[in-house]
N, CA, C and O of each residue as an XYZ file, in Angstrom:
612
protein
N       8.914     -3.535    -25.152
C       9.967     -3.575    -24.174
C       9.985     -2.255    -23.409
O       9.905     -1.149    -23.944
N      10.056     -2.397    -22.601
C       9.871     -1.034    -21.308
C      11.555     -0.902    -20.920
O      12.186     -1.580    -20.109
N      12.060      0.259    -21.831
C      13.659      0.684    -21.492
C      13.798      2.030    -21.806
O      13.282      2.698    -22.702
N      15.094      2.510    -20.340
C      14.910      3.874    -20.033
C      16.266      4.369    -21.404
O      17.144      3.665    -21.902
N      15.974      5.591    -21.614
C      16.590      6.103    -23.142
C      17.715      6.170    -22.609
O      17.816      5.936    -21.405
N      19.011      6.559    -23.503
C      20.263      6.606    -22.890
C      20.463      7.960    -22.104
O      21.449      8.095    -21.380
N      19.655      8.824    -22.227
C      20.053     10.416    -21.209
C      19.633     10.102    -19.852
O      19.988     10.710    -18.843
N      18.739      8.963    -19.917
C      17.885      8.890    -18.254
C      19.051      7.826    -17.799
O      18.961      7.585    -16.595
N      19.784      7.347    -18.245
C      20.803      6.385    -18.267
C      22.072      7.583    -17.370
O      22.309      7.733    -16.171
N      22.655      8.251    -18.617
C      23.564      9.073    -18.746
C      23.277     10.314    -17.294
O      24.151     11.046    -16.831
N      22.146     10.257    -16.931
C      21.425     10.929    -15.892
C      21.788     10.069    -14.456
O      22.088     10.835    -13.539
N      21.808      9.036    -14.198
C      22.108      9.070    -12.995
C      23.887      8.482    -13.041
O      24.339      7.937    -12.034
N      24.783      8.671    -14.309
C      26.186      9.032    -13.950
C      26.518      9.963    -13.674
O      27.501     10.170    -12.962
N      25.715     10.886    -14.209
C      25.835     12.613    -13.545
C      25.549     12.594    -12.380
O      26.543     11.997    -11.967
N      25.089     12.743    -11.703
C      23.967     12.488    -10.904
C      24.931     12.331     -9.800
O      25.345     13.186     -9.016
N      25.281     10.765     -9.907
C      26.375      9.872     -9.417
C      27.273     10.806     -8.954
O      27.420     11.322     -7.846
N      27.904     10.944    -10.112
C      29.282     11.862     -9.623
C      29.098     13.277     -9.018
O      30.110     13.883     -8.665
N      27.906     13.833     -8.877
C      27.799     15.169     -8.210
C      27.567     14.997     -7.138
O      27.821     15.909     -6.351
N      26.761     13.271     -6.461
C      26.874     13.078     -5.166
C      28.372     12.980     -4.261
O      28.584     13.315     -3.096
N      29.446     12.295     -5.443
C      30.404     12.275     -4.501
C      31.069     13.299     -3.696
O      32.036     13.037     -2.981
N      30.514     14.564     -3.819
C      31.036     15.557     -3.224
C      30.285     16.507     -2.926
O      30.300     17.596     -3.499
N      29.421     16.141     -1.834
C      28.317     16.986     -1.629
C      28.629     18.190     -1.162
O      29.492     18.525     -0.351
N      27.758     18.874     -1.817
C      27.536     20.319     -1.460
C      28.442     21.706     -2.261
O      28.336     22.932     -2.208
N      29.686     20.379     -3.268
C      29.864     21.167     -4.059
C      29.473     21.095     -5.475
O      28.771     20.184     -5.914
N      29.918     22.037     -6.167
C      29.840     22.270     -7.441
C      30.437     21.790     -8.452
O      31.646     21.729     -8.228
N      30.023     21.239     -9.952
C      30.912     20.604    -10.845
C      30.693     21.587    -12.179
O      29.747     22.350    -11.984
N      31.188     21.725    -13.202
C      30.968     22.571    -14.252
C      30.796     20.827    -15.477
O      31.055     19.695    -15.071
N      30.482     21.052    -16.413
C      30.164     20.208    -17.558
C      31.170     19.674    -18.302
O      31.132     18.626    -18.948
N      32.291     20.627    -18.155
C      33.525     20.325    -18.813
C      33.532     19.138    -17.904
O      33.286     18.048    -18.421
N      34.003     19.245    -15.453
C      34.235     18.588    -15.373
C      33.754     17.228    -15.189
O      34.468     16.237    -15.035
N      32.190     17.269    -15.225
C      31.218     16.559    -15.307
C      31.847     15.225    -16.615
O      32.328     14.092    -16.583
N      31.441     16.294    -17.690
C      32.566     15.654    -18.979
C      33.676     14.508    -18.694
O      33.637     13.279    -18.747
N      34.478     15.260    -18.433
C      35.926     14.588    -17.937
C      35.470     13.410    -17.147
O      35.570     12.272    -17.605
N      35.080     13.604    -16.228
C      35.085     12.191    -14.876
C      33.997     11.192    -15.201
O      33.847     10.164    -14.542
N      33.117     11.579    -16.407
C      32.299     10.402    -16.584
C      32.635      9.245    -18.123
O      32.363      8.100    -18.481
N      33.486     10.626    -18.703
C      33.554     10.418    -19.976
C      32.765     10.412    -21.238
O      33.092     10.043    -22.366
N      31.255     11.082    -20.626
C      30.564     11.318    -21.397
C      30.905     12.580    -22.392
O      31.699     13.374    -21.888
N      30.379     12.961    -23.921
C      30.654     14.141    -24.813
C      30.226     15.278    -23.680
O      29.300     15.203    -22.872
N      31.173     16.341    -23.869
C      30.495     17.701    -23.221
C      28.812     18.041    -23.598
O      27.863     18.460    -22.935
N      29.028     17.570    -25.199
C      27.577     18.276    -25.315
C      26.365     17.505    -24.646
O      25.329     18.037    -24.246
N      26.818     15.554    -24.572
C      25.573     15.134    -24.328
C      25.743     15.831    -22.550
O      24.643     16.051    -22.043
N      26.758     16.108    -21.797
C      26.480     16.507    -21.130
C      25.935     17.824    -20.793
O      25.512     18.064    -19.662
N      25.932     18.477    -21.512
C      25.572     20.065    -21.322
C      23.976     19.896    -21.669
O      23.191     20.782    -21.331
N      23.593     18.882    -22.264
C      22.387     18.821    -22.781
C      21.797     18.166    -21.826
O      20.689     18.662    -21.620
N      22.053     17.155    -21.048
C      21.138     16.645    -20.282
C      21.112     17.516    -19.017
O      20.024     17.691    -18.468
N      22.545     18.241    -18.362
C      21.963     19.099    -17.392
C      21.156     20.206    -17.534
O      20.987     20.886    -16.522
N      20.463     20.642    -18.855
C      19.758     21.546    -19.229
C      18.702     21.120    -18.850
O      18.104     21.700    -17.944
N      18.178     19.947    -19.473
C      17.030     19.036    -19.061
C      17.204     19.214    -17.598
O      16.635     20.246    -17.242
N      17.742     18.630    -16.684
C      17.818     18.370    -15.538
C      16.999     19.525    -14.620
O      16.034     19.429    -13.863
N      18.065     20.967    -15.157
C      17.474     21.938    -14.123
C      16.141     22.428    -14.866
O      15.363     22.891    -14.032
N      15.740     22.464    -15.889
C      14.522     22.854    -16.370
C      13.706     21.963    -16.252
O      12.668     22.623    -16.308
N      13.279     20.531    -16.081
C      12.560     19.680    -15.769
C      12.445     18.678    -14.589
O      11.694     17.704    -14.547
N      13.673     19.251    -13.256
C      13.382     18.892    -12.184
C      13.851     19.797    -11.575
O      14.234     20.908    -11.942
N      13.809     19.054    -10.097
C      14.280     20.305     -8.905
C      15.229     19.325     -8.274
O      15.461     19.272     -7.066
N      15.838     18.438     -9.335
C      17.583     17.348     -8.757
C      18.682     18.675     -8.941
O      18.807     19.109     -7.796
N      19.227     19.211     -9.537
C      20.188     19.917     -9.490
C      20.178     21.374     -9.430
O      19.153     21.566     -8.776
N      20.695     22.604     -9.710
C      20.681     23.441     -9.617
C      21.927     24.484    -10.757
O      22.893     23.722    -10.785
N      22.177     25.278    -11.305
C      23.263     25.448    -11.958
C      23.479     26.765    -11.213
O      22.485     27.415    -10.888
N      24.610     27.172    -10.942
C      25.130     28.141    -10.328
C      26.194     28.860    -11.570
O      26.760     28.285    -12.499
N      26.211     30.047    -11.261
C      27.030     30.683    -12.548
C      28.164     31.601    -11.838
O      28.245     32.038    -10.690
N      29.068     31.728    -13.053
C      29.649     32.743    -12.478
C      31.466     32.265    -12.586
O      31.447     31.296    -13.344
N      32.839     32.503    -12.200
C      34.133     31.751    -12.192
C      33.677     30.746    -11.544
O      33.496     29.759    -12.258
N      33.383     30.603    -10.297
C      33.048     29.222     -9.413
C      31.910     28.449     -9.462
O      31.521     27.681     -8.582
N      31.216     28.755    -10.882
C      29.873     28.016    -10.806
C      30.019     26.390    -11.330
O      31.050     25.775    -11.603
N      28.723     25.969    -11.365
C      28.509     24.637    -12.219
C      27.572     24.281    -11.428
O      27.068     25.097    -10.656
N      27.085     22.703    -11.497
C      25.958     22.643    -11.229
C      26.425     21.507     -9.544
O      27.402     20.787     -9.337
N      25.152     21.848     -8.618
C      24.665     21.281     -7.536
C      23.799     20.269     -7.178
O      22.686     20.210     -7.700
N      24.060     19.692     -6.588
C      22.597     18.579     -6.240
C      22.306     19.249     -5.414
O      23.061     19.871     -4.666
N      20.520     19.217     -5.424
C      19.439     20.306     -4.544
C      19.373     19.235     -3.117
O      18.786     19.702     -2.141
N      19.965     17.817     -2.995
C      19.379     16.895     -2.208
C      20.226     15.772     -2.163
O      20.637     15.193     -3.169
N      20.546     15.393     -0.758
C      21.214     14.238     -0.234
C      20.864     13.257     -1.575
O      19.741     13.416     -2.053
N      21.989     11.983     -2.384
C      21.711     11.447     -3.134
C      20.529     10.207     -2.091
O      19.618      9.559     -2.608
N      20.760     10.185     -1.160
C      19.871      9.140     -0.541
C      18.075      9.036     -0.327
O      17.257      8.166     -0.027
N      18.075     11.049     -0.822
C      16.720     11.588     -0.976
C      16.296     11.451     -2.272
O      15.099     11.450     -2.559
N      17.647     11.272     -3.517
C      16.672     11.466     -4.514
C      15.995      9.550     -5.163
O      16.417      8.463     -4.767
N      15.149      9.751     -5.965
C      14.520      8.388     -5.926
C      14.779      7.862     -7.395
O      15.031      8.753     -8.206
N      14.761      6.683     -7.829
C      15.184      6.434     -9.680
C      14.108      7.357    -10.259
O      14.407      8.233    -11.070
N      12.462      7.091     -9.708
C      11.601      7.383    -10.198
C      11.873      8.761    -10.732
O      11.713      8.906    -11.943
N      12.277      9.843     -9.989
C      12.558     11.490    -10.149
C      13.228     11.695    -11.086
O      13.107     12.640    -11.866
N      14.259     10.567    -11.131
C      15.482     10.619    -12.385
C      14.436     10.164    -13.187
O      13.920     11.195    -13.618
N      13.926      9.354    -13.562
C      13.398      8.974    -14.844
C      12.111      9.624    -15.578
O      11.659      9.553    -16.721
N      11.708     10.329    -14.324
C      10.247     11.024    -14.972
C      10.632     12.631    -15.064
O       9.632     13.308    -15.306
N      11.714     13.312    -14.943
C      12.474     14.465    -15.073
C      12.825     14.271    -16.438
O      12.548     15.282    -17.084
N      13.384     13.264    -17.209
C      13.616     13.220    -18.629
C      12.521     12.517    -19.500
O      12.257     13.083    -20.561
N      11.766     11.225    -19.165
C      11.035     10.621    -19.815
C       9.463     10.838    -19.672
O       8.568     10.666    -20.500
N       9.420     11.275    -18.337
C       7.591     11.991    -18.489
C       7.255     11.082    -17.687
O       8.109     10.354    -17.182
N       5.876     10.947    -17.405
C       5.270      9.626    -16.399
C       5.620      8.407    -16.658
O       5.976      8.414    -17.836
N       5.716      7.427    -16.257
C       5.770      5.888    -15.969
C       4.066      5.811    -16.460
O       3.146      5.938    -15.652
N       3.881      5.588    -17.885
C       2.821      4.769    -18.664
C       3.490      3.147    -19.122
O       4.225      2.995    -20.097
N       3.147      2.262    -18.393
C       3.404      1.081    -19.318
C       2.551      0.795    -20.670
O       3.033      0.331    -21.703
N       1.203      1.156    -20.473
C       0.063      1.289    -21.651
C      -0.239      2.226    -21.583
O       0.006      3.030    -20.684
N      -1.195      2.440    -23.042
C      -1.845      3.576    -23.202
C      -3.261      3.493    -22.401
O      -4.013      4.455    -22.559
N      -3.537      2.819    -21.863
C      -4.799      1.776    -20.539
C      -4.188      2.776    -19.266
O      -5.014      3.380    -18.581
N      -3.212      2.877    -19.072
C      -2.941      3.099    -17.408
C      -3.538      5.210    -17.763
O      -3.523      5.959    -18.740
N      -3.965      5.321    -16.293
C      -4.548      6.865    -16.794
C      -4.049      7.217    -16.546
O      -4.762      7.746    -15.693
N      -2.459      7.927    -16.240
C      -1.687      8.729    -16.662
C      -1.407      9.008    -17.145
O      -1.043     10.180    -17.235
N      -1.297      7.859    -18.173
C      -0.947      7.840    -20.015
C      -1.135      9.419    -20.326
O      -1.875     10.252    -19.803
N      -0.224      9.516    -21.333
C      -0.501     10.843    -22.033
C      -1.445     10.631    -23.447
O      -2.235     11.452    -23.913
N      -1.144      9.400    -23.932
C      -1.989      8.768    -24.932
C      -3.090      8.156    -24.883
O      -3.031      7.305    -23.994
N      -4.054      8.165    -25.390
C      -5.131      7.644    -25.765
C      -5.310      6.401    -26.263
O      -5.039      6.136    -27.435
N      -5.844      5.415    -25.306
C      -6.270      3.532    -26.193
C      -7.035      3.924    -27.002
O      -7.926      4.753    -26.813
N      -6.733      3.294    -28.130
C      -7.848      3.097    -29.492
C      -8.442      2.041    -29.385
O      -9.150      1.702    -30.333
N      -8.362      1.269    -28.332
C      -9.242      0.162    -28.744
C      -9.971     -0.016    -26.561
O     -10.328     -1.010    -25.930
N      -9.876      1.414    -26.170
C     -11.050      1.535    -25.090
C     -12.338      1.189    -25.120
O     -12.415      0.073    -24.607
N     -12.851      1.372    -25.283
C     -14.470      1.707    -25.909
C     -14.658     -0.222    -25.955
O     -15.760     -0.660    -25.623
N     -13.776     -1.026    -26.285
C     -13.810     -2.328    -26.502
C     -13.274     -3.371    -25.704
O     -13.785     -4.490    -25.750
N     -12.123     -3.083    -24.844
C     -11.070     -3.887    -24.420
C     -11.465     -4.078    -23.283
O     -11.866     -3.008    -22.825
N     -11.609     -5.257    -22.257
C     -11.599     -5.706    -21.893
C     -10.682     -5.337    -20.312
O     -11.263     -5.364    -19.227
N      -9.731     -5.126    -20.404
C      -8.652     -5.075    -19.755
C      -8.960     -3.703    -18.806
O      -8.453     -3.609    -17.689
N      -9.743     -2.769    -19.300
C     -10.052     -1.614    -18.662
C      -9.251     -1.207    -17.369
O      -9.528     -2.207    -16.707
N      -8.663     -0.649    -16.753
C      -8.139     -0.512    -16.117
C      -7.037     -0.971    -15.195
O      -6.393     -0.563    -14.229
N      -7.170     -2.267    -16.160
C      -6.223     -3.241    -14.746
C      -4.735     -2.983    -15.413
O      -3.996     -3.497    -14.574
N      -4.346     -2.744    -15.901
C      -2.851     -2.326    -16.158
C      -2.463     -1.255    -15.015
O      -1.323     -1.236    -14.550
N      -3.627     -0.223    -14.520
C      -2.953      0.489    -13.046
C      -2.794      0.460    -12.285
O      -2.665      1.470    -11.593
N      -2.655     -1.104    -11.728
C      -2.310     -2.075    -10.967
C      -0.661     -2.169    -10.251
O      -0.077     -2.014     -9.178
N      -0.410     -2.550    -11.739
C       0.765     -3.206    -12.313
C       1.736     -1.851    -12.555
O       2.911     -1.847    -12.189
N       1.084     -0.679    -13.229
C       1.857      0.161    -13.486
C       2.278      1.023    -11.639
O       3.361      1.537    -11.358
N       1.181      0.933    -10.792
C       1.475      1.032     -9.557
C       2.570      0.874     -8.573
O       3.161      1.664     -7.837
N       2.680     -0.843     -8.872
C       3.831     -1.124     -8.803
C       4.885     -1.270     -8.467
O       5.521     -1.583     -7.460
N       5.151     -0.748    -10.384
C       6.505     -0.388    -10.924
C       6.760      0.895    -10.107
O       7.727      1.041     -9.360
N       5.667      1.930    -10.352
C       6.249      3.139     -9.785
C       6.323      3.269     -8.595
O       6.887      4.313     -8.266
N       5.752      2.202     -7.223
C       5.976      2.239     -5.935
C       7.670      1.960     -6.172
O       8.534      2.815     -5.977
N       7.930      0.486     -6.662
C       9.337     -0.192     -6.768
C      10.555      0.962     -7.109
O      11.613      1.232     -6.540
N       9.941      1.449     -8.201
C      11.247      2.797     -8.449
C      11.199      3.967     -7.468
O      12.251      4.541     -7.190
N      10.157      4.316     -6.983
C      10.457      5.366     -5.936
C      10.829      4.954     -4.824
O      11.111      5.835     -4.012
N      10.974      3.424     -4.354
C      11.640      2.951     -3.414
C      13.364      2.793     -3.110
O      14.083      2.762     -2.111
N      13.562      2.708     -4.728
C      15.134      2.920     -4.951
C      15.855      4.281     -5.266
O      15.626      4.981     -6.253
N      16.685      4.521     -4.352
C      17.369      5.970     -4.315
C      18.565      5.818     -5.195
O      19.094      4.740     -5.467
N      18.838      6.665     -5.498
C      20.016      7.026     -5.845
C      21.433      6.561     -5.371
O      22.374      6.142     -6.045
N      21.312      6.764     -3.929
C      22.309      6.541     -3.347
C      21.847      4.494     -3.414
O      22.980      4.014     -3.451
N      21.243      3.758     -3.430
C      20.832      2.492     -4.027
C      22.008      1.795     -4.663
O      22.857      0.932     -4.442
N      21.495      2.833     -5.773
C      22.319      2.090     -7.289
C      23.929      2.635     -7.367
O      24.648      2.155     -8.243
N      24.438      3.582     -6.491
C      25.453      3.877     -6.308
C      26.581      3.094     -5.127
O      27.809      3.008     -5.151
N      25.535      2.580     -4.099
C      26.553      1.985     -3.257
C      26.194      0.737     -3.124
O      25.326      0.211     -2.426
N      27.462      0.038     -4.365
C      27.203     -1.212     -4.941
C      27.569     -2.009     -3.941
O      27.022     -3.111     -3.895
N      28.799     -1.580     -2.665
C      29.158     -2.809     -1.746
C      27.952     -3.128     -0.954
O      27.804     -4.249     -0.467
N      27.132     -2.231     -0.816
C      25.856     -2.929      0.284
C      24.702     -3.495     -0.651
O      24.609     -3.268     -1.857
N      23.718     -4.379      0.218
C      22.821     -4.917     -0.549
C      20.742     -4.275      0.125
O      20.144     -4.101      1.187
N      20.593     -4.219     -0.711
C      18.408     -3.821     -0.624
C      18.442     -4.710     -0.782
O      19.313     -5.408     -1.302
N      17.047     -5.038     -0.182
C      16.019     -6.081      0.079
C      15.062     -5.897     -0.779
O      14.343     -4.900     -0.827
N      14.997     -7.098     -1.677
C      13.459     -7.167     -2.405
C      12.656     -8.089     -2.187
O      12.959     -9.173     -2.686
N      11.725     -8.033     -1.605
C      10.608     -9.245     -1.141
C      11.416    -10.320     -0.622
O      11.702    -11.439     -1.047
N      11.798     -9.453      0.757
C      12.185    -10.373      1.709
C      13.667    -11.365      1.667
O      13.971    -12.241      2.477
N      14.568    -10.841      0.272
C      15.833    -11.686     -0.337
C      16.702    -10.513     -0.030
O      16.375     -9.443      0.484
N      17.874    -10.918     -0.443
C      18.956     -9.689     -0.610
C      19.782    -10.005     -1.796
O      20.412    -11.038     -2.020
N      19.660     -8.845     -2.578
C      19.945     -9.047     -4.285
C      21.219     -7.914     -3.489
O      21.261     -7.134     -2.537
N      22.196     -8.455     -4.637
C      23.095     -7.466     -4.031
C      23.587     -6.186     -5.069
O      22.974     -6.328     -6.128
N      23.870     -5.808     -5.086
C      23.783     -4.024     -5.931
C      24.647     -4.096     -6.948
O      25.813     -4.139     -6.553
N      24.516     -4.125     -8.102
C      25.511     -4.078     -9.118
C      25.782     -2.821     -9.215
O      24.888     -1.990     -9.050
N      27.258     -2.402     -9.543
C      28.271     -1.528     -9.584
C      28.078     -0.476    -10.559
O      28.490     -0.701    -11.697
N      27.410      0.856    -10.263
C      26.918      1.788    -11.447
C      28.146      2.510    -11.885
O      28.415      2.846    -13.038
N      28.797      2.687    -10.898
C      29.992      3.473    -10.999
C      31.128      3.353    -10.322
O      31.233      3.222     -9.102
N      32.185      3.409    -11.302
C      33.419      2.717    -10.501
C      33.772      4.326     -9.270
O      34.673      4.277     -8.432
């Protein structure tokens, strides 16, 4: 089953709520508060955040906390998800993989999973942030209109 962990989850409610007020600053406490997530899982994933992408920023100081580096409409799911989870490998076949097929040397399938894993990762870097946040409007997927389920009240 191909499912994103709960911090890459917990990552774009943060996320979320730092867009609603662009250009300013939130601290973790209030990050905390307005999502209802634990301080710590929050203090922990914006650690991740600014050390493994360039989505936020932490500012220090009485008036600090952390920033979005970028219009939520710039940032993409893909950024959110490969900032905490690493590349988009569906197999250990696709060559990004960080892992090694044990059964290369034999299989059949040789390469065609980077097809498919293609994709996925065109499809997620097509969806922004601002996407999954503004549930009253609807994206287009192959030509339909699916309409946006509600990430955040």
């Amino acid at each position: 089953m191909f499912k994103l962990n709960k911090m890459t989850d917990y990552a774009v409610v943060c996320l979320g709520m730092l867009s609603r007020n662009p250009g300013s600053s939130m601290s973790a406490r209030e990050l905390s508060e307005a999502t209802g997530l634990t301080l710590y899982t929050v203090q922990k994933l914006l650690k991740l955040l600014v050390v493994k992408s360039n989505l936020i920023t932490a500012q220090r100081g009485a008036c600090g906390g952390y920033i979005l580096n970028k219009q939520s409409s710039k940032i993409s799911v893909i950024e959110i998800i490969e900032a905490l989870d690493g590349p988009i490998s569906l197999t250990a076949c696709v060559e990004s993989s960080e892992d090694m097929c044990e059964a290369s040397n034999i299989c059949f399938l040789g390469g065609k999973w980077n097809k498919v894993n293609a994709i996925i990762r065109k499809s997620l870097n097509d969806i922004s942030l601002d996407d999954l946040l503004n549930y009253d409007d609807t994206f287009p997927i192959n030509n339909k209109k699916v309409t946006k389920l509600r990430a955040i009240n």
